[in-house]
C-alpha positions as CSV (number, residue, x, y, z in Angstrom):
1,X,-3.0,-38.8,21.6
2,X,0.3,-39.3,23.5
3,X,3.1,-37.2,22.4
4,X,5.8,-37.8,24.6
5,X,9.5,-37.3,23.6
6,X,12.4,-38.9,24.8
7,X,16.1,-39.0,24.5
8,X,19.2,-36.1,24.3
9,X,18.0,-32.7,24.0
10,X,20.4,-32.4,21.1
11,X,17.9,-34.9,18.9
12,X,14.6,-32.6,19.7
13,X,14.8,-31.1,16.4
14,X,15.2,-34.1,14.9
15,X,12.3,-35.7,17.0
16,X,10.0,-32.8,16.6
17,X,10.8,-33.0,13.0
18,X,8.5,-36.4,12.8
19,X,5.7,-34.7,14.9
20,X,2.2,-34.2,12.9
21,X,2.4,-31.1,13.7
22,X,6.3,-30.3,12.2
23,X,4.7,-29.1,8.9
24,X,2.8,-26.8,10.0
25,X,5.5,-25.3,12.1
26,X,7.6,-25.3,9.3
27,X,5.2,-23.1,7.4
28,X,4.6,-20.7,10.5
29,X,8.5,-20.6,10.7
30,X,8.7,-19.7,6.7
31,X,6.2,-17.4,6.9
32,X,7.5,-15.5,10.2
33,X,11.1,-15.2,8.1
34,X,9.4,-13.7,5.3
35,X,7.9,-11.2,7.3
36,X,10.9,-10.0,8.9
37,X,12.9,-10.1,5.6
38,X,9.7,-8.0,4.3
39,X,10.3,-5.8,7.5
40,X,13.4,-4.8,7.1
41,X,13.4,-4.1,3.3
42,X,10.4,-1.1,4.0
43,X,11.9,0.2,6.9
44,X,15.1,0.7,4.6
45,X,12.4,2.4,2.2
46,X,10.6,4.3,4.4
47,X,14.4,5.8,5.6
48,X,15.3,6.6,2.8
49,X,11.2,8.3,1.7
50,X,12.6,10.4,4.9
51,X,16.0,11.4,3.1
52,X,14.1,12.1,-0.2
53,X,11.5,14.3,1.7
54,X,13.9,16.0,3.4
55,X,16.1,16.9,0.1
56,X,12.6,18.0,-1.7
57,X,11.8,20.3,1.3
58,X,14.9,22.0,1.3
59,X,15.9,22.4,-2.4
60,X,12.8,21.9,-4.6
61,X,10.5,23.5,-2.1
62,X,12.3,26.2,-1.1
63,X,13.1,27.1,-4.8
64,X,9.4,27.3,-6.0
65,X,8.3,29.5,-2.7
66,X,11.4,31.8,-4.0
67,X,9.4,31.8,-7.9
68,X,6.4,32.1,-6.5
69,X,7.3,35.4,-4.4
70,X,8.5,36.9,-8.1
71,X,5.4,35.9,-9.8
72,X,3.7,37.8,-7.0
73,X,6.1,41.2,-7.4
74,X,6.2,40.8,-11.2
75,X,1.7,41.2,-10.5
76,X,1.9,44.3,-8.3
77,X,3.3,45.9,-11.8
78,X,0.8,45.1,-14.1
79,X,-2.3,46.4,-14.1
80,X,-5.3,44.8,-13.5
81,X,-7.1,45.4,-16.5
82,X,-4.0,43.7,-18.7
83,X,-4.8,40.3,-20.0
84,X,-1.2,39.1,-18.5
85,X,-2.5,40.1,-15.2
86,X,-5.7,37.3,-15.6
87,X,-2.9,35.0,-16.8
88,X,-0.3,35.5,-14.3
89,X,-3.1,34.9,-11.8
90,X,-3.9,31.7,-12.7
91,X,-0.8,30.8,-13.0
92,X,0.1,31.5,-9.7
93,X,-3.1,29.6,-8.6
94,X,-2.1,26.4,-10.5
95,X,1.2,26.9,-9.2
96,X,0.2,27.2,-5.4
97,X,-2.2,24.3,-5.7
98,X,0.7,22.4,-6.9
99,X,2.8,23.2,-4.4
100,X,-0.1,22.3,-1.6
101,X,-0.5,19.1,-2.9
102,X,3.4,18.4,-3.2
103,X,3.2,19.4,0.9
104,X,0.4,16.9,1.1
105,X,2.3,14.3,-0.9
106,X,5.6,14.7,1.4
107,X,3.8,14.6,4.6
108,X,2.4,10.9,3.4
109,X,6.1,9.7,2.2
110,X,6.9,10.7,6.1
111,X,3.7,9.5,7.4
112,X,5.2,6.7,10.3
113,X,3.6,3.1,9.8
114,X,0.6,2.4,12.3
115,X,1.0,-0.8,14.1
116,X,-2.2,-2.5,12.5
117,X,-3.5,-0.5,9.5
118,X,-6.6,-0.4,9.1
119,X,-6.7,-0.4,5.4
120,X,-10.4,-0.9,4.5
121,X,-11.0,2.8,6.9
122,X,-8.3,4.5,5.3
123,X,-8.9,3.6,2.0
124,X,-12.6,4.3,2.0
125,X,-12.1,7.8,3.6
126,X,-9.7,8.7,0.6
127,X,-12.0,7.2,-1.8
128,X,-15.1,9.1,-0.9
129,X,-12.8,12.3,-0.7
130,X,-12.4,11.6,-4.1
131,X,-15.6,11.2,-5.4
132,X,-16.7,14.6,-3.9
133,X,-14.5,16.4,-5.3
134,X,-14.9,14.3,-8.8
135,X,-18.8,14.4,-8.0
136,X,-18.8,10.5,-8.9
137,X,-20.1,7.5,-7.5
138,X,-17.9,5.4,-5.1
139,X,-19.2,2.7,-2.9
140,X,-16.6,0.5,-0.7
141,X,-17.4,-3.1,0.6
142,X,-15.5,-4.6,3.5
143,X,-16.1,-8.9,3.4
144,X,-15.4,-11.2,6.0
145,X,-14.1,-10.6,9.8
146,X,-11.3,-7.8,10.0
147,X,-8.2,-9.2,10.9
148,X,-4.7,-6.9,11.8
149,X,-2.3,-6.2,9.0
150,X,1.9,-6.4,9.5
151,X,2.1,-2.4,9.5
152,X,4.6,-2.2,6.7
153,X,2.6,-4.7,4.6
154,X,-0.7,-2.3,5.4
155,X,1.5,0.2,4.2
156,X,2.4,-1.0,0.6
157,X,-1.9,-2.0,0.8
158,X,-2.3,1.1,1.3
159,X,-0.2,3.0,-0.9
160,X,-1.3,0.4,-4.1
161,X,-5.2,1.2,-3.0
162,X,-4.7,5.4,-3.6
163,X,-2.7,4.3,-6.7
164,X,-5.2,3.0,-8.2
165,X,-8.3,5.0,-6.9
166,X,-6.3,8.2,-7.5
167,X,-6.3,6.4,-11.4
168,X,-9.7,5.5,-11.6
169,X,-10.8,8.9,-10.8
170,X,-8.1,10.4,-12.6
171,X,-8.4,9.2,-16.3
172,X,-11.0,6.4,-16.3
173,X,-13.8,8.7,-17.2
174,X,-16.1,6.5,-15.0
175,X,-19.4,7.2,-13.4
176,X,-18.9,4.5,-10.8
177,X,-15.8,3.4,-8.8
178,X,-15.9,0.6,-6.5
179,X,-13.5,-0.5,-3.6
180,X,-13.5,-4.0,-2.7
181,X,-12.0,-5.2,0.5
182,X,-11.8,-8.9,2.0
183,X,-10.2,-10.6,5.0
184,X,-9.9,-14.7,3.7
185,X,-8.8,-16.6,6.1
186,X,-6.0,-17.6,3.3
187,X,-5.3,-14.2,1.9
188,X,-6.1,-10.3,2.2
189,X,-7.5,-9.6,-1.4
190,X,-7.8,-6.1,-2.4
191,X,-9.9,-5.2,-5.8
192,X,-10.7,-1.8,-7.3
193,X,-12.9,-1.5,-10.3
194,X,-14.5,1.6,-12.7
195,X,-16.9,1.4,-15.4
196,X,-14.6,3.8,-17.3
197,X,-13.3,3.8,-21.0
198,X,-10.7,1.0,-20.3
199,X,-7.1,1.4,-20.7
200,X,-6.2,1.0,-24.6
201,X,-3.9,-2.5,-25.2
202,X,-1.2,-1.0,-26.9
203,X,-0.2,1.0,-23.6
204,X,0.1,-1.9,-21.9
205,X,2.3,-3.4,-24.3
206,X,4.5,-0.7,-24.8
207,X,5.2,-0.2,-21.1
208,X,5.5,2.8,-18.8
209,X,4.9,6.3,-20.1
210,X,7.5,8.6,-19.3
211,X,6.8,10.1,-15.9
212,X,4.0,7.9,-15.6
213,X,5.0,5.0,-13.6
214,X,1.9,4.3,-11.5
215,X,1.1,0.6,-12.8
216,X,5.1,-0.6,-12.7
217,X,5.0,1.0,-9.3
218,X,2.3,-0.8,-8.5
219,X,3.9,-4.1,-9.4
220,X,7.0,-3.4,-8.1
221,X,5.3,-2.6,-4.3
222,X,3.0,-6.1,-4.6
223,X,6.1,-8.3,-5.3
224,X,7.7,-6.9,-2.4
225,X,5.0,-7.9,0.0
226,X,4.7,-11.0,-1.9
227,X,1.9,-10.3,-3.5
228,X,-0.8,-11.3,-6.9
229,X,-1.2,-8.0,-8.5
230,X,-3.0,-8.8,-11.9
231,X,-4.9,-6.3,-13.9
232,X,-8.3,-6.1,-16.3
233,X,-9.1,-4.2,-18.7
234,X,-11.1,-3.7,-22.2
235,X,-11.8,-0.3,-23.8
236,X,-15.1,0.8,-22.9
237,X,-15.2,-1.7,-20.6
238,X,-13.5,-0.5,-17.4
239,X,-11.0,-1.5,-15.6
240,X,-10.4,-3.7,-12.4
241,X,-7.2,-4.0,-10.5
242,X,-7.1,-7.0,-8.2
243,X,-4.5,-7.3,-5.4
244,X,-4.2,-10.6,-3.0
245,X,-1.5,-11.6,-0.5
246,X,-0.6,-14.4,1.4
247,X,-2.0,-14.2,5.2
248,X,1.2,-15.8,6.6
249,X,2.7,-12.8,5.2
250,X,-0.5,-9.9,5.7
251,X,-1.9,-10.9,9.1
252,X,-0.2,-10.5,12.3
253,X,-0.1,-13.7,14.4
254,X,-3.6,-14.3,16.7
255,X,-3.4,-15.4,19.8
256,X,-4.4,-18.7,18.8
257,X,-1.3,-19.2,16.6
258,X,0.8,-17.7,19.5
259,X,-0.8,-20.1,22.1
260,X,-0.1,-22.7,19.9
261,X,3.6,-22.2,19.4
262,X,3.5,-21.9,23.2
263,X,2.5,-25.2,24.0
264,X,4.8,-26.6,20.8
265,X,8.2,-25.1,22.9
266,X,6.4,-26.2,26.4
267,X,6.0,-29.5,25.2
268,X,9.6,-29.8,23.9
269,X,11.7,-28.1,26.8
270,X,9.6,-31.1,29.0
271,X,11.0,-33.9,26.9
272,X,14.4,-32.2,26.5
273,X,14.4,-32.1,30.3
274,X,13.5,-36.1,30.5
């Protein structure tokens, strides 16, 4: 087929406009926008993760180490065989296990995006770290050919993934957790499910519990991606959170698609040129 364009370079748009092709550029054009939109939104959030990590280190941080060092005086003075020494002991246990895992949390919130996440690796490793600690089953699938993620859209993937498995191993009471991961050619579709006691209806309905705010997290981090986040659950039933997003918006560009725009703007600066 003969595609030859003629006339003032000013008119090309208007030309390439009635091309067979025009929709489809349209669409890649939409889709690129959206990602850079989505871009700049998470790097604003991961700047400002920075800012909160920063402010938790030095005020939050520094204030428990400063307990913890009485806590530790205050059980050089008691004597071992006091029943306050047993209880001050665990207490500083729970209390340095907490702190640990606050460390571990802040390192994350700073952890830099990688330029393709490979979320079905990550996800899996934290999964089966999980289950041995929960001594549970977990099994994690990968379907269809592995494609790159956007980096800050593997991030929210990632981040919604350990919400939920952190959940499911957490309070679901399950035996079995599984991690389901596929690359459409349409969407990335992410789907966790337990065989747990379900969540009860009436917490759904009356929204977030206080300083509980995985599942409205988890919402709010799909939309901004552009994302399906829906949710399943019956008591006794389990519990299966599904996540899929748009692969204009989670797969970086092949080379196909680049070799294709390419040629679109070859074939264009030629007929502007005539």
């Amino acid at each position: 087929m003969n595609c030859a364009i003629g006339g003032d370079v000013k008119d090309t748009p208007a030309r390439l406009s009635r091309w067979p092709g025009s929709c489809w550029c349209k669409h890649e054009a939409s889709g690129i926008r959206l990602r850079d939109d989505l871009r700049v939104r998470l790097q604003e959030r991961f700047a400002e993760r920075e800012r909160i990590a920063r402010d938790f280190h030095d005020t939050v941080f520094q204030g428990i180490h400063v307990l913890l060092l009485g806590v530790n005086a205050a059980l050089d003075t008691v004597a071992p065989s006091d029943p306050a020494h047993t209880m001050l002991s665990v207490a500083l246990k729970r209390a340095e296990q907490a702190l640990s895992d606050g460390h571990d949390r802040i390192r994350w919130l700073q952890e830099p995006p990688n330029s393709q996440y490979a979320v079905h690796d990550s996800l899996a490793a934290f999964g089966s770290d999980l289950a041995r600690c929960a001594g549970l089953e977990f099994r994690a699938l990968v379907e269809g050919t592995v494609r790159g993620l956007d980096a800050d859209v593997g991030c929210e993937i990632v981040s919604i993934g350990r919400e939920c498995l952190v959940n499911a191993f957490r309070h679901a009471r399950a035996r079995s957790i599984k991690l389901h991961v596929s690359y459409a050619m349409h969407e990335f579709r992410m789907l966790v499910r337990d065989d747990g006691q379900g969540i009860d209806e009436r917490m759904l309905l009356s929204g977030p519990v206080p300083g509980h705010l995985g599942l409205k997290g988890m919402r709010e981090r799909a939309s901004g991606i552009r994302g399906d986040f829906s949710l399943s659950t019956r008591p006794g039933t389990g519990t299966e959170i599904e996540l899929r997003v748009p692969a204009r918006i989670a797969y970086t560009q092949d080379n196909s698609r680049r070799r294709a725009r390419q040629l679109l703007k070859a074939r264009a600066v030629a007929a502007a040129e005539e």
